[in-house]
FITILO-377329 format. One record per residue (C-alpha): y, z negated, x; chain. Coordinates in nm, 4 decimals. Layout:
{north Y	up Z	east X	chain A}
...
REM end
This chain:
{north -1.3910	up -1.3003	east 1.7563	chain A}
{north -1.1175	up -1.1560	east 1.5063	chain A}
{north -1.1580	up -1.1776	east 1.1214	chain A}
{north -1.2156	up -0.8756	east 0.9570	chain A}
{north -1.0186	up -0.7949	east 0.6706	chain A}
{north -1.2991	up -0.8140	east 0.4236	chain A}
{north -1.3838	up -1.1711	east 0.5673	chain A}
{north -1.0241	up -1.2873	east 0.5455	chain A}
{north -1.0853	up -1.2620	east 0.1510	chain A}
{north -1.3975	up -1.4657	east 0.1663	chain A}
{north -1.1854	up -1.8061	east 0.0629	chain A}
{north -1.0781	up -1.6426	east -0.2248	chain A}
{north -1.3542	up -1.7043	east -0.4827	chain A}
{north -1.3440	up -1.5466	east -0.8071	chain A}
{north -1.5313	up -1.5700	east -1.0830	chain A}
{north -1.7701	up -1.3349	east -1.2511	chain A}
{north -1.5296	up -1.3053	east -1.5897	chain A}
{north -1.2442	up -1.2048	east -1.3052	chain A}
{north -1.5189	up -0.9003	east -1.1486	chain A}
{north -1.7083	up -0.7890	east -1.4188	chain A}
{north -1.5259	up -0.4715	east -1.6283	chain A}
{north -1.5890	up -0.3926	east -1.9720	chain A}
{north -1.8645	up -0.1156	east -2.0630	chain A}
{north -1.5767	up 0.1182	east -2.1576	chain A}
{north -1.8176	up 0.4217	east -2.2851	chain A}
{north -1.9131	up 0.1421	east -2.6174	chain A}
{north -1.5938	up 0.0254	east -2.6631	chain A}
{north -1.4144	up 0.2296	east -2.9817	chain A}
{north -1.1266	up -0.0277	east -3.0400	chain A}
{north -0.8849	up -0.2326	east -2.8323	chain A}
{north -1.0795	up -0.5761	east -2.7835	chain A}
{north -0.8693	up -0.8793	east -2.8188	chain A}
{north -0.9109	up -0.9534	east -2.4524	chain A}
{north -0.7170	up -0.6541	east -2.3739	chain A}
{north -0.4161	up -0.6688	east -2.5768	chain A}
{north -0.0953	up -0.7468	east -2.4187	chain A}
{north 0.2133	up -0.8819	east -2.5338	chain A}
{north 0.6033	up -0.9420	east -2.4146	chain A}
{north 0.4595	up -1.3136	east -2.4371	chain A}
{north 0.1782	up -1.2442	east -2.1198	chain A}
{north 0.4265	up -1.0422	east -1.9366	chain A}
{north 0.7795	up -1.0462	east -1.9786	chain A}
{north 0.9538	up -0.7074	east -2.1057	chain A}
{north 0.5897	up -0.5251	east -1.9962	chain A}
{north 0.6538	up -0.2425	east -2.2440	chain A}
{north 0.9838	up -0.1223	east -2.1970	chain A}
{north 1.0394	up 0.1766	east -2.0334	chain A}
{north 1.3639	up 0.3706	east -1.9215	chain A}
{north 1.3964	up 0.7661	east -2.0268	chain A}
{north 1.2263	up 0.9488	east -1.7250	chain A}
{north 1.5758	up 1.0622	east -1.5311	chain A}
{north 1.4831	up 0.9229	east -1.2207	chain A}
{north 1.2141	up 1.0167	east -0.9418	chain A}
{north 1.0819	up 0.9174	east -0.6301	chain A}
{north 1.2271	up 1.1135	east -0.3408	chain A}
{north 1.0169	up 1.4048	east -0.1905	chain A}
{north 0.9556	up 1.3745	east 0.1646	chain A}
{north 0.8324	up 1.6606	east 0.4183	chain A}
{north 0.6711	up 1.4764	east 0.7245	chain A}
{north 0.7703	up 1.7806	east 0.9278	chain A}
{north 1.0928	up 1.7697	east 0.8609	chain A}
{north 1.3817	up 1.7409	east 1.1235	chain A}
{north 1.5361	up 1.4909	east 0.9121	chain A}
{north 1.2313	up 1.2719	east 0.8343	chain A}
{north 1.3432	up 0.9528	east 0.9858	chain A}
{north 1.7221	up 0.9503	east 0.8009	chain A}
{north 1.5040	up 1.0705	east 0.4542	chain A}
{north 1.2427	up 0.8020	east 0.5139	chain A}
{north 1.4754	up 0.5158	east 0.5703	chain A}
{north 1.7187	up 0.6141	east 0.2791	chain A}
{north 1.3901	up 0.6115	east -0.0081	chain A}
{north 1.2686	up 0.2866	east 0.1674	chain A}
{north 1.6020	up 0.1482	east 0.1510	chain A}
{north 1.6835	up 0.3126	east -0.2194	chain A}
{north 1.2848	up 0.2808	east -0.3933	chain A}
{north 1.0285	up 0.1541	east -0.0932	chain A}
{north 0.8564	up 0.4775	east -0.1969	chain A}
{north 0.8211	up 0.8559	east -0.1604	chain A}
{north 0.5913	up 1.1479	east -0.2530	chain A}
{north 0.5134	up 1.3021	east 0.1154	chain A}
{north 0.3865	up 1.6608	east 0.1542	chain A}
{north 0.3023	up 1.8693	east 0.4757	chain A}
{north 0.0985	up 1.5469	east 0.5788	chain A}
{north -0.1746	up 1.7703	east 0.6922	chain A}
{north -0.4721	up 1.5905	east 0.4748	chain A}
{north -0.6723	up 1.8931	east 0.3921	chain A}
{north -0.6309	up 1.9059	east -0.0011	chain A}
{north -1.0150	up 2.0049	east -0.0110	chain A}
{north -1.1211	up 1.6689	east 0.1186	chain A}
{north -0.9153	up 1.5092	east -0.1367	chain A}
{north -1.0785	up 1.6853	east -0.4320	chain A}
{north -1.3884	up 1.5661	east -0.2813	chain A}
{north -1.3026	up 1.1946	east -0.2773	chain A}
{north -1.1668	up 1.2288	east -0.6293	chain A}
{north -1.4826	up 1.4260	east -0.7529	chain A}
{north -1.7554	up 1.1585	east -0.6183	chain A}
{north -1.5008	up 0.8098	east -0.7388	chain A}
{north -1.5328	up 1.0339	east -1.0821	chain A}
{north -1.9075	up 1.0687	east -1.0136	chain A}
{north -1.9400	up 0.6862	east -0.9416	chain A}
{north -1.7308	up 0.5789	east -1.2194	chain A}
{north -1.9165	up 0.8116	east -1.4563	chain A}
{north -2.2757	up 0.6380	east -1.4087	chain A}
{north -2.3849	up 0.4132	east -1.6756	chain A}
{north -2.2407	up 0.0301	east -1.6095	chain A}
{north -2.5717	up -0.1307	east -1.5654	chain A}
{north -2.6050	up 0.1219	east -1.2550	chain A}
{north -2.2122	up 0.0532	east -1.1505	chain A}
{north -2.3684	up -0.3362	east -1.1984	chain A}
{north -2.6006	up -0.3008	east -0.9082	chain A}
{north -2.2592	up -0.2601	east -0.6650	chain A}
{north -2.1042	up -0.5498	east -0.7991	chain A}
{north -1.8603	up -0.7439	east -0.5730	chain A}
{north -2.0046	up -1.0438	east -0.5312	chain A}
{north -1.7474	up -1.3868	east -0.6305	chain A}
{north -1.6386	up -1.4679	east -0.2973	chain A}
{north -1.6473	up -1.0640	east -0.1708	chain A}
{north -1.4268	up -0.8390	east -0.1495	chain A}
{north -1.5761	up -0.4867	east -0.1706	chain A}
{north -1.7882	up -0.2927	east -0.4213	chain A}
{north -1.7587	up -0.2611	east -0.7898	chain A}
{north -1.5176	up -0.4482	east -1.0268	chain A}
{north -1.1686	up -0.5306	east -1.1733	chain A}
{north -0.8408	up -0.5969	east -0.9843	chain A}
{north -0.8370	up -0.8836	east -0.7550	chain A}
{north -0.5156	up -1.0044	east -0.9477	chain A}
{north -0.7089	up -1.0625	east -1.2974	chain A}
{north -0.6819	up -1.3953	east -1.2591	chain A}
{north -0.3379	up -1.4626	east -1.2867	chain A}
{north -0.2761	up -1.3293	east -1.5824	chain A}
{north -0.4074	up -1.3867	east -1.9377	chain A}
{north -0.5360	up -1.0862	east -2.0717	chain A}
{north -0.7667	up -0.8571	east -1.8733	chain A}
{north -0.6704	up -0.4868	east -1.7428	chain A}
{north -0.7973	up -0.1494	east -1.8727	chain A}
{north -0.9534	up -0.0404	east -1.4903	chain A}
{north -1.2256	up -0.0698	east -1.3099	chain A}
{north -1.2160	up -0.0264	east -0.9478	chain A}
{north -1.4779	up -0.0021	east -0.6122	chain A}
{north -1.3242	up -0.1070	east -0.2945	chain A}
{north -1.4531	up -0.0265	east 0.0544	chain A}
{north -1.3962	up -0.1718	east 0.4043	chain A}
{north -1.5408	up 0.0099	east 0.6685	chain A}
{north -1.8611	up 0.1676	east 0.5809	chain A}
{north -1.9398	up 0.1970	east 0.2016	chain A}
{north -2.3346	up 0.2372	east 0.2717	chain A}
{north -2.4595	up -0.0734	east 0.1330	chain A}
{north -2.3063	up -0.0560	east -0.1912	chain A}
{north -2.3865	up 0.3208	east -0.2233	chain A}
{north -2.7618	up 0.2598	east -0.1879	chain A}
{north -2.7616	up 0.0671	east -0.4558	chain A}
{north -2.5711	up 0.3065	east -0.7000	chain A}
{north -2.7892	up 0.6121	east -0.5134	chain A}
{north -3.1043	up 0.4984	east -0.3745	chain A}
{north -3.1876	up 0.8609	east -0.2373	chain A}
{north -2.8677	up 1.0160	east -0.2665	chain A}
{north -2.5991	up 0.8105	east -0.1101	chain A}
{north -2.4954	up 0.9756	east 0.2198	chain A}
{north -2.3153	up 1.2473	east 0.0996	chain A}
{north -2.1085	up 0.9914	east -0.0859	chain A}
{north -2.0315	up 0.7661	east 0.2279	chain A}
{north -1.9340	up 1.0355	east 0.4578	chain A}
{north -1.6698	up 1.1744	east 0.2888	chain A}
{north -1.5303	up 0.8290	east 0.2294	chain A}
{north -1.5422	up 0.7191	east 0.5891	chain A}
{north -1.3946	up 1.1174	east 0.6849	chain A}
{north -1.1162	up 1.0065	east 0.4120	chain A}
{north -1.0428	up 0.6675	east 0.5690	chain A}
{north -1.0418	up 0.7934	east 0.9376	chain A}
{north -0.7638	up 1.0838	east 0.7718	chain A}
{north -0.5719	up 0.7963	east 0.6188	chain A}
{north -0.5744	up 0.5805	east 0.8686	chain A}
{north -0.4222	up 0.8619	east 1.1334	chain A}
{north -0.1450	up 0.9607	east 0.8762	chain A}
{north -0.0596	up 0.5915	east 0.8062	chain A}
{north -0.0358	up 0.5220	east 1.2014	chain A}
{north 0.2145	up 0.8380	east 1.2000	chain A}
{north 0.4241	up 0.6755	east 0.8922	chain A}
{north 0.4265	up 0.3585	east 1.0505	chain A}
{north 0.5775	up 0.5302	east 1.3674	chain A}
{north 0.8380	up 0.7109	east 1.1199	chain A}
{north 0.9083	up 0.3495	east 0.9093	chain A}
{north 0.9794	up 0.1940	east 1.3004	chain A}
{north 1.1868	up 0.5037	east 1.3857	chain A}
{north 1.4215	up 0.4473	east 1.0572	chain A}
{north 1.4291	up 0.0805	east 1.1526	chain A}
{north 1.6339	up 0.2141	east 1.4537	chain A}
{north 1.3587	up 0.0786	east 1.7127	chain A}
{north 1.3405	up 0.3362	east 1.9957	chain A}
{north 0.9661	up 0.4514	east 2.0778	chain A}
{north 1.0004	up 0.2980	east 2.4297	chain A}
{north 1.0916	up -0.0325	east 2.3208	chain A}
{north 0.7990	up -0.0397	east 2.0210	chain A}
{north 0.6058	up -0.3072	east 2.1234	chain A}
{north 0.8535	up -0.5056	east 2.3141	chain A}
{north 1.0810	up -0.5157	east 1.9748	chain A}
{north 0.8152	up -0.5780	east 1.7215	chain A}
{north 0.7379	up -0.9245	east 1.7034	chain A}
{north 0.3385	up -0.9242	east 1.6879	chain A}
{north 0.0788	up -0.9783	east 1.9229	chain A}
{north -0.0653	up -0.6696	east 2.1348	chain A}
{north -0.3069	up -0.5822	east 1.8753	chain A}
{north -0.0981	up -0.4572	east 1.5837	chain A}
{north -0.1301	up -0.1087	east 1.6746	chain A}
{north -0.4439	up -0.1487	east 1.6227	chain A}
{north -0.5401	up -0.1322	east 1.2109	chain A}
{north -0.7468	up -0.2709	east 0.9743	chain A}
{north -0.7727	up -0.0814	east 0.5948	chain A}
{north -0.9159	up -0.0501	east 0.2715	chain A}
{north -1.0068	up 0.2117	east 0.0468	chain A}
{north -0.9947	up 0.1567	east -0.2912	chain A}
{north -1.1172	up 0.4152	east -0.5649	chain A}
{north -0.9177	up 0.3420	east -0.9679	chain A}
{north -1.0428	up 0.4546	east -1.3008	chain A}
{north -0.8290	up 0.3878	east -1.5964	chain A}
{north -1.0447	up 0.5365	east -1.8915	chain A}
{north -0.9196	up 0.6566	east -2.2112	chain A}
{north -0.7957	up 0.3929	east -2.3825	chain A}
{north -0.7993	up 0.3387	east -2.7957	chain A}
{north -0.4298	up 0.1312	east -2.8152	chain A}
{north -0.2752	up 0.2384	east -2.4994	chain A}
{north 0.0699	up 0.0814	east -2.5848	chain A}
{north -0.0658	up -0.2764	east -2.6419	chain A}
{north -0.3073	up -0.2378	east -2.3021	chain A}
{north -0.2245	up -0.2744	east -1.9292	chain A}
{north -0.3783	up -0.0335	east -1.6697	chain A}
{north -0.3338	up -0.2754	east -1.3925	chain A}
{north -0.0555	up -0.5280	east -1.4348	chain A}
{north 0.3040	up -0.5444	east -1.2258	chain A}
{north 0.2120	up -0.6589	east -0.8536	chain A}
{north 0.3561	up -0.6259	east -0.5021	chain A}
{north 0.0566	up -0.4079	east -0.2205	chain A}
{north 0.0116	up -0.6911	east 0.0396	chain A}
{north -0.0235	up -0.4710	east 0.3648	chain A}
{north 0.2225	up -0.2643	east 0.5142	chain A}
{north 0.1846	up 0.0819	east 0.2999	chain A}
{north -0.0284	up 0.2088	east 0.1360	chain A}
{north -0.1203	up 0.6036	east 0.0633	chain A}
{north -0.1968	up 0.6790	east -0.2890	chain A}
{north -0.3511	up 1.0194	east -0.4259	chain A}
{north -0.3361	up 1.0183	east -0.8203	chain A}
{north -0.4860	up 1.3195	east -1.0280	chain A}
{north -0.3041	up 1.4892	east -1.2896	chain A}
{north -0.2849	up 1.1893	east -1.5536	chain A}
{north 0.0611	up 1.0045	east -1.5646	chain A}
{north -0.0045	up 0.6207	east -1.5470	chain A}
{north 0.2058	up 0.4985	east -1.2252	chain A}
{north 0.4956	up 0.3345	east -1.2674	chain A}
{north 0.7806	up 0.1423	east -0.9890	chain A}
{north 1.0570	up -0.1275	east -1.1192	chain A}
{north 1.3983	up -0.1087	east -1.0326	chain A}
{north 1.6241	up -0.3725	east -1.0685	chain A}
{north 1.9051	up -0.2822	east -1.3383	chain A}
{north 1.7193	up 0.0454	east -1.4671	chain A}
{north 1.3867	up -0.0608	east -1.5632	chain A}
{north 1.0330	up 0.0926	east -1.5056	chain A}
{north 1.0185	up 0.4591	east -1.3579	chain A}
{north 0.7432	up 0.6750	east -1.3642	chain A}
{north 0.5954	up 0.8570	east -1.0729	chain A}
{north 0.4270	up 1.1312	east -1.2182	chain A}
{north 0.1576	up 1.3092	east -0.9773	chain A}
{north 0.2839	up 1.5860	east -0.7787	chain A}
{north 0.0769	up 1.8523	east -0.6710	chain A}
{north -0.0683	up 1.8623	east -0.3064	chain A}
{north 0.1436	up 1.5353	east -0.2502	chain A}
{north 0.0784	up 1.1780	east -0.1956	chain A}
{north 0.2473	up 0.8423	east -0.2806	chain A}
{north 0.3617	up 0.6366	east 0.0127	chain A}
{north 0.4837	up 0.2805	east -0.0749	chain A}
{north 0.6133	up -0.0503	east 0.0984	chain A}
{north 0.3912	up -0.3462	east 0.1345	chain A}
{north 0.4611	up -0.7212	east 0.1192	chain A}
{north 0.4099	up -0.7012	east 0.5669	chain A}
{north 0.6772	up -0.4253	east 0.5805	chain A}
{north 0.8995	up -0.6352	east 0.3811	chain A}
{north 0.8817	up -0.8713	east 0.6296	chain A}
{north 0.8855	up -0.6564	east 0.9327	chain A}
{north 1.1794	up -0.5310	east 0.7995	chain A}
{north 1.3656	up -0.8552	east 0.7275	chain A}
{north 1.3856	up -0.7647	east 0.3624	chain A}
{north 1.5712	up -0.4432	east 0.3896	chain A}
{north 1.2683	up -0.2337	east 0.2870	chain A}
{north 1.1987	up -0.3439	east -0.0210	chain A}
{north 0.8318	up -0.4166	east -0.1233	chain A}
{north 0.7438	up -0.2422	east -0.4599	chain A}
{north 0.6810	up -0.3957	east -0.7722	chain A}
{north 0.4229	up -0.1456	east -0.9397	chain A}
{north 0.1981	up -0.1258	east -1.2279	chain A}
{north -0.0212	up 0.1706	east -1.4016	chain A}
{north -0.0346	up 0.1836	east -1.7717	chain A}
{north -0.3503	up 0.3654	east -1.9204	chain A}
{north -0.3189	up 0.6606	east -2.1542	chain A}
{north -0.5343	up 0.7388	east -2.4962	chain A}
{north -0.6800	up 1.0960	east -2.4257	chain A}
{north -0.6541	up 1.1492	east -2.0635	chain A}
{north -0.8516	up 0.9564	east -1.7821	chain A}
{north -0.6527	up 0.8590	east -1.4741	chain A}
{north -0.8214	up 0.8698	east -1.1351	chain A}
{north -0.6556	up 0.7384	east -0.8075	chain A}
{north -0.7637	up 0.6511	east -0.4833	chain A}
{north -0.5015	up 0.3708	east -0.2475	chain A}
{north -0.5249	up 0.3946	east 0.1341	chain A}
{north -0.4158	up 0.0126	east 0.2633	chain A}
{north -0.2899	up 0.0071	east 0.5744	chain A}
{north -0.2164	up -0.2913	east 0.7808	chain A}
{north -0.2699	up -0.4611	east 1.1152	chain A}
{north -0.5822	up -0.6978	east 1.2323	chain A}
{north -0.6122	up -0.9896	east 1.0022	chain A}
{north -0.5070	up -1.2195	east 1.3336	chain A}
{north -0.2061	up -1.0169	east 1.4465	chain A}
{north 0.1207	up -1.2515	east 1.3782	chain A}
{north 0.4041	up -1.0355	east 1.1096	chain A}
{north 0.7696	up -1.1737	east 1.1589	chain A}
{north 1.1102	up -0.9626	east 1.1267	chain A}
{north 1.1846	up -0.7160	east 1.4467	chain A}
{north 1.3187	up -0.8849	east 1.6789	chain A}
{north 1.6511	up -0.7129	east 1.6879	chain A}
{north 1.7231	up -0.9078	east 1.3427	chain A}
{north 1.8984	up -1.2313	east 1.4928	chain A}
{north 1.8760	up -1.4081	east 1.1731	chain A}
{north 1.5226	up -1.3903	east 1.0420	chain A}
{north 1.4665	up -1.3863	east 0.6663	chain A}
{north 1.0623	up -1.5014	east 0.6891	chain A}
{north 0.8525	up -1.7656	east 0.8997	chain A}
{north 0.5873	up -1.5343	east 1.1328	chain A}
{north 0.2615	up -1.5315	east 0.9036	chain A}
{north -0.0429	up -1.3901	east 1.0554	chain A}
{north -0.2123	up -1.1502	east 0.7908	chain A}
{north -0.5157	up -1.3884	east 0.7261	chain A}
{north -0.2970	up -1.6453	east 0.6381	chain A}
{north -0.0653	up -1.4142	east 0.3944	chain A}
{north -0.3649	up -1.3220	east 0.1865	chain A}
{north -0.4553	up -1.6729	east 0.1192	chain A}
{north -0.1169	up -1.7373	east 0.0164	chain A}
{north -0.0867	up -1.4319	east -0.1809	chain A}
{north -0.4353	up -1.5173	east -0.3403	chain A}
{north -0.2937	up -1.8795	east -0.4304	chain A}
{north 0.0524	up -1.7789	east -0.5708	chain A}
{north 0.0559	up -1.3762	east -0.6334	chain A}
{north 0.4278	up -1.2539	east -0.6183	chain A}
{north 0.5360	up -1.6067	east -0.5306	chain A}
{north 0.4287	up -1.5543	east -0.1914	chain A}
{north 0.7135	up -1.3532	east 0.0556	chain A}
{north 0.9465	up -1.6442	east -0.1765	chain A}
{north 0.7469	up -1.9536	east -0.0276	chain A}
{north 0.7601	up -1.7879	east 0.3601	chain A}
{north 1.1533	up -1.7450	east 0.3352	chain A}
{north 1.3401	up -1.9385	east 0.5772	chain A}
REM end
């Protein structure tokens, strides 16, 4: 029986001081566990002068393939539009992870993720690697979201877990058409798909994760981290933000670039599989959100990525492979082991 994604985290313990986020509603100053430093993360508050964006991609375009395979080459991102996810089901998922954030924590408590879990309430997986803790708290789902819910809403929780499971089944049909694009610009032809690809007959078949962010208002936002510099470990992920700033991508030689929400459009980045898949010509991106003092940033990530057992190695048509074939189960316990270390220790 294949692993579910969910169960492919289950060897990755944490523990509680690595789930459990702060009650930010009593918290008036910056607490000493929260202040960062150059020291916990090297050159974490520069910042280049905003003259470069993310390019803007229709997904009805003629030219989609040659515009998608120059910003994966150029950023390994790209606001899409036209991607036909009504905007009205959007607000909703943004309105009711603003109505769960919103409840008192003891409530948010009740949908904790448990140690050894990997959905419900809590911080970033990657807290533990670094030494001070992030300004977010998060609630991931897998599949349904109806256990957690009836904990947060006894009597109230359906309303809650259909539009997430309407927002996933969206997602997961616009990721499958991205993925389609991504192989396009890789210059495999759609007869030759699943010959070229070098997985097993499953990987068209996906496994995802929802996850819903809230970065609160935060007292000292230039000594605090939103959610530290890290590398999405699936293929792509789709990421609405609202209307706060907070996002922002590294690029070698200019520094970290902000992707400031556009309206009606969402974020489309490069995981650590694609990297792979693409023998390291798509680059996977290094990311980080950094929280602001008077507005409260909302966003909700799509992860998209194959069955936890299907086998990621280059295409095929690369005849000198950059990475050993990892199936995704594996990948996550190496990524959970070694963080950004991880694509480094499955080069050839």
């Amino acid at each position: 029986m294949a692993t579910s994604l969910s169960e492919a985290y289950r060897d990755t313990t944490l523990q509680l001081k690595h789930i459990i986020p702060l009650d930010f509603d009593s918290i008036h100053d910056l607490p000493e566990s929260h202040v960062w430093t150059t020291k916990d993360n090297l050159d974490l508050l520069s910042e280049k002068p905003d003259v470069l964006s993310i390019p803007i991609i229709d997904l009805n375009a003629l030219s989609a393939t040659e515009l998608v395979r120059n910003a994966c080459q150029k950023w390994g991102m790209f606001h899409l539009i036209n991607h036909g996810i009504p905007l009205s089901l959007v607000d909703e998922a943004e309105e009711h992870a603003r109505r769960l954030f919103g409840l008192p924590l003891e409530r948010k408590l009740k949908a904790l993720r448990s140690p050894s879990g990997a959905t419900g309430y809590g911080v970033a997986r990657i807290s533990p690697f670094f030494s001070k803790l992030m300004w977010h708290e998060g609630f991931t789902i897998m599949g349904s979201a109806v256990d957690h819910a009836k904990e947060l809403w006894p009597d109230e929780y359906e309303e809650f877990c259909d539009i997430m499971d309407n927002y996933q089944k969206k997602m997961k049909s616009l990721a499958y058409k991205i993925l389609l694009l991504i192989l396009k610009a890789l210059e495999v032809d759609d007869k030759n798909q699943d010959q070229e690809i070098n997985c097993t007959p499953s990987f068209y078949q996906s496994e995802g994760a929802l996850q819903l962010n809230s970065y609160p208002c935060c007292p000292n936002p230039n000594r605090a981290v939103g959610l530290a510099p890290h590398t999405d470990s699936l293929l792509l992920t789709i990421l609405h933000q609202n209307d706060t700033n907070g996002l922002q991508i590294f690029q070698e030689g200019t520094g970290w670039v902000p992707v400031p929400p556009l309206s009606g459009a969402l974020v489309v980045n490069m995981g650590d599989l694609m990297h792979i898949i693409s023998n390291a010509h798509f680059p996977t991106v290094y990311h980080r959100v950094v929280p602001n003092e008077t507005r409260h940033r909302f966003s909700i990530a799509y992860f998209y990525g194959p069955p936890t057992d299907s086998i990621i190695a280059p295409l095929s048509k690369f005849q000198t492979p950059c990475f050993r074939p990892v199936t995704l189960k594996e990948y996550i316990s190496l990524k959970s082991r070694h963080l950004e270390k991880a694509l480094t220790l499955l080069r050839n």
